[in-house]
Residue, then its C-alpha position, 0 to 999 in steps of 0.5 A: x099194140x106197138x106204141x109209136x105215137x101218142x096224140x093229145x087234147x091238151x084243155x084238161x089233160x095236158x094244161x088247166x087253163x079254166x081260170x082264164x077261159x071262165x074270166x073271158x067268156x063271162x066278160x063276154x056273155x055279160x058284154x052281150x047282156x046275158x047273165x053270167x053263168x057260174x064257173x062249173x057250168x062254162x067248165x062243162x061246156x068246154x070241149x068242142x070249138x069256142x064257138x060249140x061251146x058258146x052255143x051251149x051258153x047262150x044259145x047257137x043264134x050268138x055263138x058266132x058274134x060271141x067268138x068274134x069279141x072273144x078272141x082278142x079278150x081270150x088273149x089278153x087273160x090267157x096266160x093268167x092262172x094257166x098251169x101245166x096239170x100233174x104228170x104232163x111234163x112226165x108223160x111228155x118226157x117219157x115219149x122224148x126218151x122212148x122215141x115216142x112221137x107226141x103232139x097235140x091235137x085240140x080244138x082250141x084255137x091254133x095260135x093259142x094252143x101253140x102260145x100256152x104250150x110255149x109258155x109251159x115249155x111243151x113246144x120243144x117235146x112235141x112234134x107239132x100242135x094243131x087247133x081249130x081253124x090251122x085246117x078246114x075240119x075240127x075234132x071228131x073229124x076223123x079227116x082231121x085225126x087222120x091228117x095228124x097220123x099222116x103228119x106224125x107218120x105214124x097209124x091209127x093201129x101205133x097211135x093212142x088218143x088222151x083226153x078228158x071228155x067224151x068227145x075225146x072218146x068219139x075223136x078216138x072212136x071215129x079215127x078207130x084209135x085207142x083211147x085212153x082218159x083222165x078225169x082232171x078236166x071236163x068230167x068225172x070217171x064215172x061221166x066218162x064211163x057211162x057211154x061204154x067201157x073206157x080206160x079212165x085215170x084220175x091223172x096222166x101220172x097213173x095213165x103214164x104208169x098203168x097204161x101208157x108204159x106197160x104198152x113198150 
């Protein structure tokens, strides 16, 4: 393939924020009366939209009146313990210096994908960042992927997809994209492997090395 695009998730490929997104979510659930469930266990459950993921906490039922006391606590802990992850800001001045368009396509929530990215200084080298709720459709919608590459210019044949978790996967698949994964967020390699062949890396600097530039 020609490369001319890359789109990213950013939880667990491009940032770690787990620190921040445990300590609000468990202030939450411990706010609804539930018992507050361990880190690796809300980790795991990271990966669609907050509201998802808050289903698979403490059930569907909940999911909406959790998200709705989330947000302005999620705001305030956001910041706190957010770290850019190995090879992000390589992998990102990598596309700028080789004309490679970059932008972010997440399922967190807009403004705050757009706040961490400022923060860590991504927002200059990426053509756009777009969340849940800035349109009417969330990951793997490929109406969503496709709006992106229309945004980007670019096409599903010039553009791969990085993320960390299955659902990343079936974004990609469902766009009829190229995947590419890391296992520094959600899952291990062998949990990204087990649905089928995958190109997995331990980290975006062995992606950026042995995927990503072998593609120019």
């Amino acid at each position: 393939m020609t490369l001319r695009a890359i789109l990213f998730d950013l939880d667990g490929t491009l940032i770690d924020q787990f620190q921040a997104i445990y300590t609000a979510f468990s202030q939450v659930i411990s706010q609804m009366g539930f018992p507050v469930p361990d880190f690796d266990t809300v980790k795991k459950s990271v990966g669609g939209a907050s509201e998802a993921t808050m289903g698979k906490l403490i059930g569907q039922e909940n999911a909406k009146q959790a998200v709705e006391l989330l947000r302005p606590i999620f705001e305030k802990e956001m910041l706190n313990g957010l770290k850019a992850l190995p090879g992000s800001l390589e992998v990102l001045n990598f596309c700028e210096m080789n004309n490679i368009k970059a932008a972010v396509l997440t399922n967190k929530h807009g403004p705050h994908a757009r706040a961490v990215c400022e923060h860590l200084q991504f927002s200059q080298k990426l053509d756009f960042i777009m969340g849940a709720n800035d349109t009417e459709w969330k990951k793997p919608d490929p109406q969503l992927t496709n709006l992106a590459l229309e945004k980007m210019g670019s096409s599903k044949d010039d553009t791969i997809y990085v993320g960390d978790s299955p659902y990343d996967q079936k974004t990609a698949q469902n766009a009829g994209m190229r995947c590419l994964l890391v296992s520094t967020g959600t899952h291990t390699e062998n949990e990204l492997k087990k649905d089928g062949p995958v190109i997995v890396e331990s980290n975006l600097l062995n992606l950026l090395e042995n995927q990503i530039k072998p593609l120019l």
